[in-house]
VEXTI-944547 format. One line per field, with one value per residue (C-alpha): x, y, z; residue in three letters; residue number from 1; chain. Coordinates in steps of 0.1 Angstrom, whole numbers, plus 5000, padded with zeros to 4 digits. Example, Ala and Ser with C-alpha at 12.3 -4.5 7.8 and 13.67 -1.06 7.14 Angstrom:
BEGIN
x (5123, 5137)
y (4955, 4989)
z (5078, 5071)
res (Ala, Ser)
n (1, 2)
chain (A, A)
This chain:
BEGIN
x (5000, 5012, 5009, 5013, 5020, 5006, 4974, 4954, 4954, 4953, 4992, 4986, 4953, 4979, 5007, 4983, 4970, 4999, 5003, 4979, 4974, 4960, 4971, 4960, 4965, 4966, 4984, 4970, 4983, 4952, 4943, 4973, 4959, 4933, 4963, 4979, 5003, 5028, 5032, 5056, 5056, 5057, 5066, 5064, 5062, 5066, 5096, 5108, 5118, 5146, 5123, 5104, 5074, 5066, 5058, 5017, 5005, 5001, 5024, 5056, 5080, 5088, 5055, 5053, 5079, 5063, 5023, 5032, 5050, 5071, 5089, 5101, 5104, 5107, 5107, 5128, 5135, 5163, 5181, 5204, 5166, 5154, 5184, 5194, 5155, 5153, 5190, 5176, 5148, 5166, 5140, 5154, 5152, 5151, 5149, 5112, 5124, 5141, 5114, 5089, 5113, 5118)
y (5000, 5038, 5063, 5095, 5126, 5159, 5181, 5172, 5197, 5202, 5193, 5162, 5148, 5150, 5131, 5104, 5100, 5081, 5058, 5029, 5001, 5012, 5044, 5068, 5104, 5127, 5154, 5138, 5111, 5100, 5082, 5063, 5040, 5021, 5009, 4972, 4964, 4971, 5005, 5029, 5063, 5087, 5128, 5141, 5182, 5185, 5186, 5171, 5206, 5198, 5200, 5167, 5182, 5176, 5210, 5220, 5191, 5181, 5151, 5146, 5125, 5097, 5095, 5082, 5050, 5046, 5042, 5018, 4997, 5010, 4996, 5026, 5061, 5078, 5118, 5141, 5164, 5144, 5161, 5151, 5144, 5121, 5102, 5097, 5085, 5059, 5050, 5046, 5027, 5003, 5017, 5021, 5059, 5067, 5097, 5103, 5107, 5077, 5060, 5072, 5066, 5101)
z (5000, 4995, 5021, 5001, 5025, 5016, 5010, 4985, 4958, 4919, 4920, 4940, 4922, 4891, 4903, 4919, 4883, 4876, 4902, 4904, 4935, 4967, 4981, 5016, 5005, 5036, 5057, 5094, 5116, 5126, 5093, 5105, 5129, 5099, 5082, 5092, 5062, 5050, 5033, 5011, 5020, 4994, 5001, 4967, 4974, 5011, 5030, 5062, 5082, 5105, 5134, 5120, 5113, 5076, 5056, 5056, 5069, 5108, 5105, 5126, 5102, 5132, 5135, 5103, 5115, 5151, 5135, 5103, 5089, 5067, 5038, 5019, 5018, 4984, 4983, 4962, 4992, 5010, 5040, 5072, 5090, 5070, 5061, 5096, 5107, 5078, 5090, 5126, 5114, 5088, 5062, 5024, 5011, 4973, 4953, 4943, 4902, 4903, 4920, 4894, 4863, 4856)
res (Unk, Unk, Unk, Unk, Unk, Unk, Unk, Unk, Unk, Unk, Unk, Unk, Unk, Unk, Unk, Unk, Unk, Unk, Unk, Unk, Unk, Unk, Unk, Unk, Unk, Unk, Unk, Unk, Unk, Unk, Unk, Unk, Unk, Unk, Unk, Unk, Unk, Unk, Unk, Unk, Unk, Unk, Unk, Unk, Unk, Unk, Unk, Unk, Unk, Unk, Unk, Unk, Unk, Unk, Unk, Unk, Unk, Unk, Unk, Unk, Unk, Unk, Unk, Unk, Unk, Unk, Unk, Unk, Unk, Unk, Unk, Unk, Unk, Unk, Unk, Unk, Unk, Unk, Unk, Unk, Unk, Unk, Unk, Unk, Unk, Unk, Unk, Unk, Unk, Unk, Unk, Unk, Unk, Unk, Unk, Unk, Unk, Unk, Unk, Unk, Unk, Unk)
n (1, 2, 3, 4, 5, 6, 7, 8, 9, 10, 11, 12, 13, 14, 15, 16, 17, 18, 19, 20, 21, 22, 23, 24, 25, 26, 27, 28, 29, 30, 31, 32, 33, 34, 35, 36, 37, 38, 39, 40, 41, 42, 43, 44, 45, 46, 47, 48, 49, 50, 51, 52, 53, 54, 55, 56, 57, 58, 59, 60, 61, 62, 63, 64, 65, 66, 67, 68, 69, 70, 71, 72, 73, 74, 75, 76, 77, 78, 79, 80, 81, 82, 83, 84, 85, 86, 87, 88, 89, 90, 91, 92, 93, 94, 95, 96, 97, 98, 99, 100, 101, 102)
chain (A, A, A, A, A, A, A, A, A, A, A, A, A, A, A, A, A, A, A, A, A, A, A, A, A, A, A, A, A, A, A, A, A, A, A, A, A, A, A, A, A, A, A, A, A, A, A, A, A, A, A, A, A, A, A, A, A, A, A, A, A, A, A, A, A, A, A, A, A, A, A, A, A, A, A, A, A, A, A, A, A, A, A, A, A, A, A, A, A, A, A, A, A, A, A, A, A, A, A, A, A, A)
């Protein structure tokens, strides 16, 4: 399953046009606690501030580790946070236009 992290908007609704399987869109935790398997996160215009917090949404980014199962993390906005919390949580990071073939 994907977890895709941000509001949704005209820019979103776009990219999830390509993407096909079963996917959450959404910038709250709380639609966190429906999901059991195991899932790929996707970050594809927000960015991880180096407080954790993920940019417009409500989300802290260990959050993310502590309420799922995660798999994956793909995002093209890669910094020292999240590298070092997928490190910590043995979780694979990839760059979101390699992910997607770009």
């Amino acid at each position: 399953m994907l977890v895709i992290i941000g509001k949704v908007d005209e820019r979103m609704l776009k990219f999830v046009k390509r993407i096909n399987g079963k996917m959450l869109i959404t910038d709250k935790a709380c639609n966190f606690s429906k999901i059991k398997e195991p899932v790929v996160v996707i970050i594809p215009f927000e960015k991880v501030l180096e407080n954790g917090f993920v940019s417009n949404t409500r989300i802290f980014f260990d959050e993310i580790f502590i309420s799922l199962n995660v798999v994956q993390v793909v995002t093209p906005n890669i910094n020292n946070k999240i590298i070092n919390t997928c490190s910590y949580f043995k979780v694979p990071l990839i760059r979101l236009d390699a992910y997607l073939g770009f």
